[in-house]
Backbone as CSV, one residue per row, in Angstrom:
resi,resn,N_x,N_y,N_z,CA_x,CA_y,CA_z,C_x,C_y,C_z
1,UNK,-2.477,-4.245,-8.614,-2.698,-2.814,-8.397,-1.976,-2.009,-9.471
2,UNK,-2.807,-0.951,-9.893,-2.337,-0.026,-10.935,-2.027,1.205,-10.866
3,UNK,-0.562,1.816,-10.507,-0.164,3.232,-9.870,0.041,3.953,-10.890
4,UNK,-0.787,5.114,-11.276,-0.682,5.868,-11.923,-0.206,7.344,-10.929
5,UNK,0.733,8.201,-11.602,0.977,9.340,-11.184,0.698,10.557,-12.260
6,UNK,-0.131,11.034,-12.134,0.031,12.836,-12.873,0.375,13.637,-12.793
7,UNK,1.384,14.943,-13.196,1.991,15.782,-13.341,2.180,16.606,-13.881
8,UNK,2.689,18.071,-14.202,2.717,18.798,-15.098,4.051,19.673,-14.888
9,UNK,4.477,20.297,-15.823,5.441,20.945,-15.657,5.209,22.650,-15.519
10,UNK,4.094,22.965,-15.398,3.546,24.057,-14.859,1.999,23.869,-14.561
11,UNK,1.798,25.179,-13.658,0.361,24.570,-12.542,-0.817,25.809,-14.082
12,UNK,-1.631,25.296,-13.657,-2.896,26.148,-14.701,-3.012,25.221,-15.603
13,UNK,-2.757,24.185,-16.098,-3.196,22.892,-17.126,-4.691,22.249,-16.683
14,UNK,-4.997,22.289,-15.876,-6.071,21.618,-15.271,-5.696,20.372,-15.138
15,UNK,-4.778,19.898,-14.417,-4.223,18.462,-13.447,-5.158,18.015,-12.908
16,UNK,-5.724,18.867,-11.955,-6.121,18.334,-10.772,-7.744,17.996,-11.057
17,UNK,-8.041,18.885,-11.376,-9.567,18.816,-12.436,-10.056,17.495,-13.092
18,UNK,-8.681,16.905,-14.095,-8.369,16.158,-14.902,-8.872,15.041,-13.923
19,UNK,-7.285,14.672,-13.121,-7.215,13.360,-12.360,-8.698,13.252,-11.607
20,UNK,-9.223,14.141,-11.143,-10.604,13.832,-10.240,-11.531,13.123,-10.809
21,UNK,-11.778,13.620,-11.774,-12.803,13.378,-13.151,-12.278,11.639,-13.697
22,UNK,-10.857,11.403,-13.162,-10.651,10.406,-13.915,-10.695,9.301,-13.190
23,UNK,-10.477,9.770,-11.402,-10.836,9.062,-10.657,-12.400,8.376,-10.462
24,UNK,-13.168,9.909,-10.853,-14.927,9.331,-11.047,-14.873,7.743,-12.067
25,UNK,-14.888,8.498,-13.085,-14.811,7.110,-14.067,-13.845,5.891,-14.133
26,UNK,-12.917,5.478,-13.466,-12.636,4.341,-12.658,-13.698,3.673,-12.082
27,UNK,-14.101,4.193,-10.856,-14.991,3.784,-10.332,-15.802,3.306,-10.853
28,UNK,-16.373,4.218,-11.917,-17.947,3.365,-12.631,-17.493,2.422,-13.550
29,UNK,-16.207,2.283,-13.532,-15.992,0.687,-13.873,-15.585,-0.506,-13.323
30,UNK,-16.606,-0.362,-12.169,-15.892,-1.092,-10.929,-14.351,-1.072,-10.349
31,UNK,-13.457,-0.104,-10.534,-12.518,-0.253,-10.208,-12.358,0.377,-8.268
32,UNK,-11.448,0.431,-7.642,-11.246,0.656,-6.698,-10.432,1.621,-6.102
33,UNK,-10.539,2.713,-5.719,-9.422,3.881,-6.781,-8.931,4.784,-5.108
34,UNK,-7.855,4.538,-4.890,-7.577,5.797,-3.879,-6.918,6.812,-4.896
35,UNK,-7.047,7.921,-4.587,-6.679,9.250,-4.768,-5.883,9.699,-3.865
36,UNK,-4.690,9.874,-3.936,-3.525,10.181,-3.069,-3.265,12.105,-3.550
37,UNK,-3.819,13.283,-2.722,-3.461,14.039,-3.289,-1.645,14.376,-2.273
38,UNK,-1.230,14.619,-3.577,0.159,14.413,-3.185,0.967,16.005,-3.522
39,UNK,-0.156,16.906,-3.320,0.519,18.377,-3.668,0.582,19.101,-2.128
40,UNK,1.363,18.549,-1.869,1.641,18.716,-0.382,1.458,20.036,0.123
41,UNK,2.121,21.122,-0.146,1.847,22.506,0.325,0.460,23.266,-0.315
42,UNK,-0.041,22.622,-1.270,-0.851,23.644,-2.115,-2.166,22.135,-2.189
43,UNK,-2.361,21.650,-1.457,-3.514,20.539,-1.832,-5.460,20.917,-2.587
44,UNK,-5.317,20.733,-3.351,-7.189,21.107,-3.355,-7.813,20.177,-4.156
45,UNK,-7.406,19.200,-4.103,-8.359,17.708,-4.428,-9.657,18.037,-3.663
46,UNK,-9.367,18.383,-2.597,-10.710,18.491,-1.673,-11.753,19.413,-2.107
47,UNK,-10.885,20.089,-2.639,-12.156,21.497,-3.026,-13.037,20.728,-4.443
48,UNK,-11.690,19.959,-5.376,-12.634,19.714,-6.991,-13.455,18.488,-6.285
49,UNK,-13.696,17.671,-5.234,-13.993,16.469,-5.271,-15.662,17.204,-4.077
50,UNK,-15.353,18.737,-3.509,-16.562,19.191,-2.639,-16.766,18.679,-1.721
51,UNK,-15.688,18.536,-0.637,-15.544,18.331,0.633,-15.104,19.354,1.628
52,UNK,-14.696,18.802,3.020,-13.807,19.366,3.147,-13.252,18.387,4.653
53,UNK,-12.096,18.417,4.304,-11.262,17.031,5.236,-11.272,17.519,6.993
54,UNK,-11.734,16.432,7.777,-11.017,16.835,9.178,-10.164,16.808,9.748
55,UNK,-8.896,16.014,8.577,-7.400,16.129,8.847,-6.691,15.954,7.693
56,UNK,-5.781,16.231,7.863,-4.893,16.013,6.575,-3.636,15.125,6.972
57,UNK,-2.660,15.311,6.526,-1.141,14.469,6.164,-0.347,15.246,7.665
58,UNK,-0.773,16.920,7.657,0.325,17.477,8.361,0.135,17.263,9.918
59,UNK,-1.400,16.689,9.903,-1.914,16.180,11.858,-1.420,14.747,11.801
60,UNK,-1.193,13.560,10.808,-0.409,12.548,10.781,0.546,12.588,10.837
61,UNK,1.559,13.527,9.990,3.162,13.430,10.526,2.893,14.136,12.001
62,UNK,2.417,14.869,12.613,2.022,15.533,13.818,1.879,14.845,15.263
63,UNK,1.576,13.539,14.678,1.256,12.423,15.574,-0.155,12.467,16.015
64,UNK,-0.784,13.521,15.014,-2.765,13.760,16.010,-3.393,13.168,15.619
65,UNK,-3.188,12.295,14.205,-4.559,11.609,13.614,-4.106,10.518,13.094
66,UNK,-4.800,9.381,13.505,-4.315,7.863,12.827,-4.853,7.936,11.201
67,UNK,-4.175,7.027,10.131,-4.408,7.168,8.889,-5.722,7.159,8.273
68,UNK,-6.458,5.994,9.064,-7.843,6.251,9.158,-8.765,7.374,9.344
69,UNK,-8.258,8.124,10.265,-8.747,9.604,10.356,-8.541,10.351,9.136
70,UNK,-7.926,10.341,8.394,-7.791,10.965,7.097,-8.450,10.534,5.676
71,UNK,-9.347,9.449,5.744,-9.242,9.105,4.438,-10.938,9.285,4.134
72,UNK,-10.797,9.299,2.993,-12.341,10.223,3.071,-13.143,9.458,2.049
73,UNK,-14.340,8.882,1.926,-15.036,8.562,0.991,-15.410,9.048,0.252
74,UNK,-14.730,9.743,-0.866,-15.092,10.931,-1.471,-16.616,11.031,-2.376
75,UNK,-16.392,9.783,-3.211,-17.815,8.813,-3.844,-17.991,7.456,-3.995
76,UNK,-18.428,6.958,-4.092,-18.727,5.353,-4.260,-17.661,5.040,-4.929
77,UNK,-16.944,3.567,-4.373,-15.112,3.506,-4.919,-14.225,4.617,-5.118
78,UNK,-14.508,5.373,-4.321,-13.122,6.997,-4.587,-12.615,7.268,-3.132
79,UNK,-11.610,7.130,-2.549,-11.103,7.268,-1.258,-10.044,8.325,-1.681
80,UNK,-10.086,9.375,-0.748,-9.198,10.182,-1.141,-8.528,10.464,-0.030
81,UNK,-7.112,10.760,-0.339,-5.972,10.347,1.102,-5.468,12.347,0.456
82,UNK,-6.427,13.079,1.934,-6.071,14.557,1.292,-4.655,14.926,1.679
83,UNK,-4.173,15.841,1.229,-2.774,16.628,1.860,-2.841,17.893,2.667
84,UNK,-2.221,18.282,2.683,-2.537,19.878,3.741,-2.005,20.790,2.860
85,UNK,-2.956,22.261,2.565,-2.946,23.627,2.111,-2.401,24.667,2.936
86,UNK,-1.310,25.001,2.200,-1.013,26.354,3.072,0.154,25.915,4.319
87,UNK,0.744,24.888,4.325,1.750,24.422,5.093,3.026,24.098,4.538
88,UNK,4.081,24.957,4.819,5.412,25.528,4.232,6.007,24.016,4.681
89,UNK,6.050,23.672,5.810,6.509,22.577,5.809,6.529,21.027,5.174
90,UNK,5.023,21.233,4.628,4.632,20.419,4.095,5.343,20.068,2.534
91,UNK,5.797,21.040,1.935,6.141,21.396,0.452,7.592,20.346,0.665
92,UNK,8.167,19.953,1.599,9.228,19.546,1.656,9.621,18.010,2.759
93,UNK,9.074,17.029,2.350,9.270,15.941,3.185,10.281,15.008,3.487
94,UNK,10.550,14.884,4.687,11.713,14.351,5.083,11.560,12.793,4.846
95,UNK,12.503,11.907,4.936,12.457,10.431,4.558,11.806,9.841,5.906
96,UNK,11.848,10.022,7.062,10.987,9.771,8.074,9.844,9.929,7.765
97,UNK,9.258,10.956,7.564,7.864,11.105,7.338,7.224,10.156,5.918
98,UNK,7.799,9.945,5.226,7.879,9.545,3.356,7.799,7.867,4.493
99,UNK,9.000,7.321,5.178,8.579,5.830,5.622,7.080,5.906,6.699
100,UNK,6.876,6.911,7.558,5.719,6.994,8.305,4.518,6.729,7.749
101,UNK,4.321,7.630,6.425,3.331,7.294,5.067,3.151,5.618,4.875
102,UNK,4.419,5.286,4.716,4.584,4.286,3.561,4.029,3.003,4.867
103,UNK,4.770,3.416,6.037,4.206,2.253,6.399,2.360,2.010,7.016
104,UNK,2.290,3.354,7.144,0.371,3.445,7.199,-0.009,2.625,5.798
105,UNK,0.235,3.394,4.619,-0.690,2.776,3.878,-0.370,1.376,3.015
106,UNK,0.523,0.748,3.740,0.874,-0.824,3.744,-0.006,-1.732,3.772
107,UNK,-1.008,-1.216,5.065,-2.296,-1.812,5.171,-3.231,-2.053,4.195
108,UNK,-3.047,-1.163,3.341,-4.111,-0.632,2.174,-4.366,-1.793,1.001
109,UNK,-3.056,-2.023,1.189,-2.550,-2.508,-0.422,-3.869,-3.795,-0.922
110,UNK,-4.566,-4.237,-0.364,-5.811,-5.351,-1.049,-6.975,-4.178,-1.001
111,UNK,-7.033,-3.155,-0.611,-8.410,-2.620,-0.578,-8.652,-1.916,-1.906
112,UNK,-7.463,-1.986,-2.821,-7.561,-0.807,-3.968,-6.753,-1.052,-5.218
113,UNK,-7.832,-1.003,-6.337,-7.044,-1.750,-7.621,-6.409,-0.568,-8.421
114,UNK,-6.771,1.027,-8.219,-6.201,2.137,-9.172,-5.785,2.827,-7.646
115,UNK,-4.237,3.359,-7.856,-3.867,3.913,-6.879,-3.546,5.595,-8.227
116,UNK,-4.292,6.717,-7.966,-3.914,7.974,-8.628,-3.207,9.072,-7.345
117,UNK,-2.198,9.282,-7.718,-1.441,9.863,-7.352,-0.984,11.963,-8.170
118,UNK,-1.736,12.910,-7.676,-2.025,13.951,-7.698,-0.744,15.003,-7.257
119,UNK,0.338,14.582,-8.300,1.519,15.570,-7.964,1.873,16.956,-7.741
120,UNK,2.216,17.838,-7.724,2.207,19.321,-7.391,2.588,19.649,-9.135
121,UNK,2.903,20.657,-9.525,3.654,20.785,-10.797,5.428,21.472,-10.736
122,UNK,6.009,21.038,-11.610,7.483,22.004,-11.229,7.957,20.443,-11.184
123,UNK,8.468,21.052,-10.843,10.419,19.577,-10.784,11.031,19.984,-9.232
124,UNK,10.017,20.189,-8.130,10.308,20.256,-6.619,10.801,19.016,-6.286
125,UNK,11.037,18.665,-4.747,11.614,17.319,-4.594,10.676,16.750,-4.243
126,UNK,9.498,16.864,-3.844,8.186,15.804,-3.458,7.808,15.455,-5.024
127,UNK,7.652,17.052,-5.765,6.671,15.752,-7.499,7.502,15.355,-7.773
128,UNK,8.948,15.438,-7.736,9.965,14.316,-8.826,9.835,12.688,-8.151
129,UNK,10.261,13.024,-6.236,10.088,11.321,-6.086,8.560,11.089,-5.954
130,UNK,7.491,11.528,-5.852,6.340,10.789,-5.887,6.150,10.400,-7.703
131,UNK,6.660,11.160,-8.793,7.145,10.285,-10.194,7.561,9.204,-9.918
132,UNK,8.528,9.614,-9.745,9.994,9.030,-9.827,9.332,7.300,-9.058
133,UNK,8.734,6.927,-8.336,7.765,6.026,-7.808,7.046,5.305,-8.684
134,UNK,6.500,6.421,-9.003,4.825,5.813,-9.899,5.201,5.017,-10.766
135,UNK,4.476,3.606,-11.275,5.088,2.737,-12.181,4.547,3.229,-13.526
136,UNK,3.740,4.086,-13.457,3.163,4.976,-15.002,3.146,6.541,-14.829
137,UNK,3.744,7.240,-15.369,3.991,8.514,-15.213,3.037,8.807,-16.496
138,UNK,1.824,9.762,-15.955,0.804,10.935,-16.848,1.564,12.203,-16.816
139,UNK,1.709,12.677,-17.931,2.345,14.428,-17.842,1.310,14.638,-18.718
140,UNK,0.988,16.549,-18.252,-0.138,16.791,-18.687,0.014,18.205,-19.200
141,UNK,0.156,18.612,-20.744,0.265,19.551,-21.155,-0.547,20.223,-21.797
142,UNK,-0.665,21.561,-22.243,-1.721,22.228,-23.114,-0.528,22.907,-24.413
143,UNK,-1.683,23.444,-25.500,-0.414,23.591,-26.608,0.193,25.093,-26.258
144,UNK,-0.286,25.516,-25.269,0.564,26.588,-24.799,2.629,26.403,-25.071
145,UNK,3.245,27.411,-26.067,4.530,27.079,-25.775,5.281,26.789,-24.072
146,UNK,5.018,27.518,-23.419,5.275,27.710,-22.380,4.903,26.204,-21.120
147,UNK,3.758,26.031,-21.590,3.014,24.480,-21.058,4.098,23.629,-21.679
148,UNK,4.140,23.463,-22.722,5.092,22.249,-23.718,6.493,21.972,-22.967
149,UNK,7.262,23.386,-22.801,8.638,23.956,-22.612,8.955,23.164,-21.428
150,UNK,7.624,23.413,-20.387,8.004,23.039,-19.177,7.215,21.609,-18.746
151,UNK,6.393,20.835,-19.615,6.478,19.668,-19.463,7.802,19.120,-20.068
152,UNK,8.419,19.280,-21.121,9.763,18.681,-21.493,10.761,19.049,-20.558
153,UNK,10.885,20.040,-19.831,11.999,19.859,-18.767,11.345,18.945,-17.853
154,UNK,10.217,18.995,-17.262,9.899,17.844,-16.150,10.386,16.580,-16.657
155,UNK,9.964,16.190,-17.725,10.601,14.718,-18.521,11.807,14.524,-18.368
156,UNK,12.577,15.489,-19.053,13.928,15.692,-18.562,14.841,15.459,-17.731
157,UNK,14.245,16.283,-16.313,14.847,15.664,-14.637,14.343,14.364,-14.468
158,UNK,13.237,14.313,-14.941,12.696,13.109,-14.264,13.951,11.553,-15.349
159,UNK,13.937,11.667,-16.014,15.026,11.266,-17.020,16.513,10.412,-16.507
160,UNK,16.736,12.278,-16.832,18.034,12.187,-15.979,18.729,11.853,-15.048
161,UNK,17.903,12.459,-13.817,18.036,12.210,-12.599,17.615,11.092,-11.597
162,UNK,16.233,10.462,-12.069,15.623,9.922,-11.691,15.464,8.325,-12.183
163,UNK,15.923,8.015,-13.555,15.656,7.061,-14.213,14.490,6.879,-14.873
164,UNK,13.354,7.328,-15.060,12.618,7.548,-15.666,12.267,7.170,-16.764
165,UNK,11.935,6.235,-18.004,12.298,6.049,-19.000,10.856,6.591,-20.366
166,UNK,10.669,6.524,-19.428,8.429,5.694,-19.970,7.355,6.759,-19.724
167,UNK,6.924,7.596,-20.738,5.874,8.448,-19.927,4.596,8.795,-20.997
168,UNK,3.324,9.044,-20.127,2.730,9.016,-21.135,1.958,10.458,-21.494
169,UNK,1.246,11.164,-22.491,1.055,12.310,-22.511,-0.316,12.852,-23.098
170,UNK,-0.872,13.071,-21.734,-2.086,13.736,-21.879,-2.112,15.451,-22.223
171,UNK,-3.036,15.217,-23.524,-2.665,17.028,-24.041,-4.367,17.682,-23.738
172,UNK,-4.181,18.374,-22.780,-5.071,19.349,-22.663,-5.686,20.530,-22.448
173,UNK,-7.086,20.738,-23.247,-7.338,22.259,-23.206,-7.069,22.579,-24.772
174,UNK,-7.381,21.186,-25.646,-7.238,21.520,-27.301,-8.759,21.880,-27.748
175,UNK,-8.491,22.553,-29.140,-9.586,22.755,-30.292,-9.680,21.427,-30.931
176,UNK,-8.622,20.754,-31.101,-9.036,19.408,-32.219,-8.408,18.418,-31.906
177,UNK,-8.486,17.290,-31.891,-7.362,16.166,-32.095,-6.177,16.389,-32.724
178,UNK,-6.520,17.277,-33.668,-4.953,17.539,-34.669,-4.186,18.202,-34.028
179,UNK,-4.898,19.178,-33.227,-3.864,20.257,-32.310,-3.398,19.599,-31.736
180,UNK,-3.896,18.774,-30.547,-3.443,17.460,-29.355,-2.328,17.062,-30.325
181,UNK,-2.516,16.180,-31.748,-1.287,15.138,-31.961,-0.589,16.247,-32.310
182,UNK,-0.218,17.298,-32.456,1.025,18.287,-32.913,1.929,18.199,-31.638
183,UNK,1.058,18.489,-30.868,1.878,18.973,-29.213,2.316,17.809,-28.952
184,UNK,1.945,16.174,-28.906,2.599,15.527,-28.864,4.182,15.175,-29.589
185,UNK,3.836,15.364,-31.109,4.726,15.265,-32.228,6.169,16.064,-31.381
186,UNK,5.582,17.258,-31.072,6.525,18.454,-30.661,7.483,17.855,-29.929
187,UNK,6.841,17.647,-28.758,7.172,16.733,-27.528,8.124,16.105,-28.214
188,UNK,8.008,14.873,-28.796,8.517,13.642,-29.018,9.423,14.001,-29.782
189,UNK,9.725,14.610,-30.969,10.628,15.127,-31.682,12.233,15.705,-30.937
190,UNK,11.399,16.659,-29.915,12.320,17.366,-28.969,13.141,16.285,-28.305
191,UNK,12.329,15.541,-27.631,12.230,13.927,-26.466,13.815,13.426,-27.644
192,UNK,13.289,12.749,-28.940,14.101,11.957,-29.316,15.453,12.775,-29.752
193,UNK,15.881,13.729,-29.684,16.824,14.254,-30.060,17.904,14.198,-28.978
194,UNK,17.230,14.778,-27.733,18.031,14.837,-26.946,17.780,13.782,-25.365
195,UNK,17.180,13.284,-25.541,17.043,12.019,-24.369,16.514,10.473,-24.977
196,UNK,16.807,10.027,-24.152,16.835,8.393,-24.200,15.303,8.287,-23.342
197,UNK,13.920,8.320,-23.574,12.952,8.410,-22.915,11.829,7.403,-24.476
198,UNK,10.988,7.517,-23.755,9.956,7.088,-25.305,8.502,7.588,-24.336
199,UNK,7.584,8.236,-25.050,6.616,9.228,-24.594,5.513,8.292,-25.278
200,UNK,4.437,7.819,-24.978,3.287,7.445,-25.609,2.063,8.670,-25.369
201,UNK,1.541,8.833,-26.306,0.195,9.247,-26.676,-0.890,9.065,-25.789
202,UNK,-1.399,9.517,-24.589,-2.416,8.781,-23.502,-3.757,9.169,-24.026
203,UNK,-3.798,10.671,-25.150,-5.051,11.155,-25.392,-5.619,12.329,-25.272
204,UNK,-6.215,13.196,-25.537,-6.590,14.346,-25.289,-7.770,14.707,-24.503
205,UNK,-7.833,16.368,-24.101,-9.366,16.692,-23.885,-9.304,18.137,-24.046
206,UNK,-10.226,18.095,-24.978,-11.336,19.379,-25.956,-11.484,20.234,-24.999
207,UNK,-11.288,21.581,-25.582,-11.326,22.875,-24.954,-12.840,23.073,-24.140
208,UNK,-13.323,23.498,-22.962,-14.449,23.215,-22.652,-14.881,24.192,-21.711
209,UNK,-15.964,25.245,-21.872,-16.267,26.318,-20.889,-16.491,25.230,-19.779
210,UNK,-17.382,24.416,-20.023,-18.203,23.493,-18.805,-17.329,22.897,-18.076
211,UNK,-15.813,22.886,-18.102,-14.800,22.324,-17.166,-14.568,23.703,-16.180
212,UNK,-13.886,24.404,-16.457,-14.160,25.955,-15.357,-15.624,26.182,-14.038
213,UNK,-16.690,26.259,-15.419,-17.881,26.094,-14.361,-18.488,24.945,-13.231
214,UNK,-17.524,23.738,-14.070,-17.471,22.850,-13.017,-16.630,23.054,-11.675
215,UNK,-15.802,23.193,-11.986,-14.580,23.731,-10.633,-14.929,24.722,-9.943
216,UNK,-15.945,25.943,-9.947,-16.197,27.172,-9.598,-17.433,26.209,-9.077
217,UNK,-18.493,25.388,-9.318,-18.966,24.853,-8.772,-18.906,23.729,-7.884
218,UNK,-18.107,23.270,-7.628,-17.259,22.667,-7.327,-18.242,21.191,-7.125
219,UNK,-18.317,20.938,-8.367,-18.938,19.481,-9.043,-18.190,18.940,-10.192
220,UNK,-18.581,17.856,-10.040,-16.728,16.922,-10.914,-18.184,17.187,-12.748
221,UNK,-17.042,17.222,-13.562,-17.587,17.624,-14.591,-18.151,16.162,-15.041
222,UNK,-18.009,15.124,-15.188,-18.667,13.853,-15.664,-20.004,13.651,-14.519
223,UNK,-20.394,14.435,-13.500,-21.456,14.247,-12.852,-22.463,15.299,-13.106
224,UNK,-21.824,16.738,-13.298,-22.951,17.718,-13.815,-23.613,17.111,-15.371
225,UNK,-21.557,17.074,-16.385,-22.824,17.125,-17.869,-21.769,15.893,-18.404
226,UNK,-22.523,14.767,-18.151,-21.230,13.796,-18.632,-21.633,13.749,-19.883
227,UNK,-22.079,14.280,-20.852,-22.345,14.490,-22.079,-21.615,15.312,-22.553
228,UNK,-21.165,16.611,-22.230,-19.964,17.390,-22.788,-19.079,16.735,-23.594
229,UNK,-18.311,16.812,-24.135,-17.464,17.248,-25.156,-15.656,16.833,-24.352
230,UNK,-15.745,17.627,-23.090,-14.476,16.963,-22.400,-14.760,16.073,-21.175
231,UNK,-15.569,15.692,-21.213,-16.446,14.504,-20.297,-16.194,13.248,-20.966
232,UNK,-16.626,13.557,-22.084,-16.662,12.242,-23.032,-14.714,12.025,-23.589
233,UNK,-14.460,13.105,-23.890,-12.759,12.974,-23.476,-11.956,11.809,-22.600
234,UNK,-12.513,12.702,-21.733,-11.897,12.087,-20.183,-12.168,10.285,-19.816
235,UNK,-13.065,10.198,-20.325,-13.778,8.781,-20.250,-12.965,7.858,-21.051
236,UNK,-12.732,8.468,-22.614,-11.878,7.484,-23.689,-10.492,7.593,-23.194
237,UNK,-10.222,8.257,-22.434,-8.600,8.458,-21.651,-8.615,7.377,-20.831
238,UNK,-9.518,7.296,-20.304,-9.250,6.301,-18.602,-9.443,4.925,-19.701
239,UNK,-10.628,4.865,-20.469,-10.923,3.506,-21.109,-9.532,2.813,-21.828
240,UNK,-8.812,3.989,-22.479,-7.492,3.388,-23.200,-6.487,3.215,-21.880
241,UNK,-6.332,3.824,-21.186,-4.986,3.814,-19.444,-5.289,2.584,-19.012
242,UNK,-6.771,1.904,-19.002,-6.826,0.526,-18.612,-6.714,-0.761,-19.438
243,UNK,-6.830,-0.292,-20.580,-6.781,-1.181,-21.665,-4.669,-1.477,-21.836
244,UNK,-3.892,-0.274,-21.724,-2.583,-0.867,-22.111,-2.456,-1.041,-20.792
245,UNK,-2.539,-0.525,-19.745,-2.145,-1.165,-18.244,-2.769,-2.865,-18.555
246,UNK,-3.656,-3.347,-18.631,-3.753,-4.378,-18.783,-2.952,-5.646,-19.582
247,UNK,-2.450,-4.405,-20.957,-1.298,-4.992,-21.321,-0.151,-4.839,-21.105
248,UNK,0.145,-4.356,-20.204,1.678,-3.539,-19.754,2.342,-4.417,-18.370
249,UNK,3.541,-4.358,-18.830,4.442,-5.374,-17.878,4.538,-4.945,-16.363
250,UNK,4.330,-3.148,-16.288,4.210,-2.893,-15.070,3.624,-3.484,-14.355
251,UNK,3.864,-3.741,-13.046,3.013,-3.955,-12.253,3.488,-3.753,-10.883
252,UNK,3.287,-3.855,-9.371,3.424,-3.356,-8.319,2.467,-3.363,-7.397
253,UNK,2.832,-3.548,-5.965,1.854,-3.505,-4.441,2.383,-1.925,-4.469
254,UNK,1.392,-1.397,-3.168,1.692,-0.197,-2.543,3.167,-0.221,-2.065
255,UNK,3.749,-1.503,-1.330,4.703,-1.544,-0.851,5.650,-1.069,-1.478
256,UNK,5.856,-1.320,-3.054,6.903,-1.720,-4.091,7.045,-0.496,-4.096
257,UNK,5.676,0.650,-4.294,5.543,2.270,-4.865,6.547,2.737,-3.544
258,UNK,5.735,2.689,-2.265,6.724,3.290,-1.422,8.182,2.758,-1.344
259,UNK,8.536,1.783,-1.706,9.566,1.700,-1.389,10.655,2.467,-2.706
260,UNK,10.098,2.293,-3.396,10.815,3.027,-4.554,10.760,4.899,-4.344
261,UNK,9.811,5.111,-3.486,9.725,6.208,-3.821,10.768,6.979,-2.415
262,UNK,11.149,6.031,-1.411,12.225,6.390,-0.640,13.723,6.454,-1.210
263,UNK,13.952,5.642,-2.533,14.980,5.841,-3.171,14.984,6.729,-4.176
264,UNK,14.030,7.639,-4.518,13.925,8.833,-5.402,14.719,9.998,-4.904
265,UNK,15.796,10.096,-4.754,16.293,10.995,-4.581,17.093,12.047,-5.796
């Protein structure tokens, strides 16, 4: 099993957009993909994926709905495990609830070869330990200064605090490849000066009206125009994430993720 987590260090990057789209194309490579949206107070996987859930996370810690009740076939190989919108409580999970999770989706662990994990943005205490977990950390920036600023502090805590060592960096919402490798360069320059981290290159995706109109339509953009421009992006992203995961020492059950992710403190 292959746990990827995504993140950003501020919300408006198109994260969530991103990961959905990336969850589609998994699938059409036979892979097996739950989608964990893990933005606990603010969830809308549901909205980019055009559903809408009959329970969420906050009727499971609640005691109203078994895990099964929650999990949604979103498309052919895409299971999506939604969170709850608009619940203050939710933004903040206790280690009871974090083992309650962990031991529901214990069960899981043979049904699913890409586990994507859909973090909130910021350096809160749910996205640092649901990172802080993931055996591959995606951070996802645009060349906005401000985007950059605050993906390098997320790196940072996550770093510091967390142990963190390894991350990889999706730049999006560029004009060119050249723009993408600058913002990386930036990154990494900054990265090596002042932390002990090493950042790889995951890839870019091209500035694109047809990603907006996808979300306002609320159709995953590789199913309206998988011909676009950041369609075809998104595709050479997932194709390279499986190609070094394949070569990459990581590895991990669901078990291993939750259990690590109870020691993220």
């Amino acid at each position: 099993m292959q746990i990827f987590s995504i993140t950003s260090g501020k919300g408006g990057v198109g994260k969530t957009s991103l990961i959905c789209n990336m969850a589609l194309h998994f699938a059409r490579l036979e892979r097996r993909v739950l989608l964990i949206d893990a933005d606990m107070g603010l969830a809308n996987v549901d909205i980019m994926m055009g559903f809408k859930p009959e329970a969420t996370l906050a009727e499971l810690f609640a005691g109203e709905v078994e895990l099964a009740d929650l999990l949604v076939e979103a498309r052919p190989n895409v299971t999506v495990l939604p969170a709850a919108s608009g619940v203050q409580e939710m933004t903040h999970l206790e280690d009871g609830q974090m083992l309650q999770l962990m031991t529901a989706l214990d069960a899981l662990d043979a049904d699913f070869d890409i586990v994507l994990v859909d973090t909130g943005a910021g350096i809160g205490r749910n996205v640092l330990r649901f990172n802080a977990a993931a055996g591959r950390v995606l951070v996802v920036s645009t060349p906005e200064p401000t985007s950059m600023t605050d993906a390098y502090a997320t790196i940072k805590v996550l770093s510091t605090s967390h142990g963190v060592k390894r991350f990889k960096l999706i730049v999006n919402q560029v004009d060119t490849r050249k723009q993408a490798l600058r913002v990386y360069r930036h990154l990494t320059n900054v990265a090596d000066q002042y932390l002990d981290v090493a950042i790889d290159y995951a890839g870019f995706v091209l500035r694109d009206p047809e990603v907006s109109k996808s979300v306002i339509e609320r159709k995953l953009l590789l199913e309206r125009l998988p011909e676009s421009p950041a369609a075809k992006c998104i595709e050479a992203l997932v194709d390279d994430l499986l190609k070094d995961a394949d070569e990459d020492e990581v590895h991990g059950n669901m078990q291993f993720f939750w259990k690590r992710l109870l020691k993220a403190e």
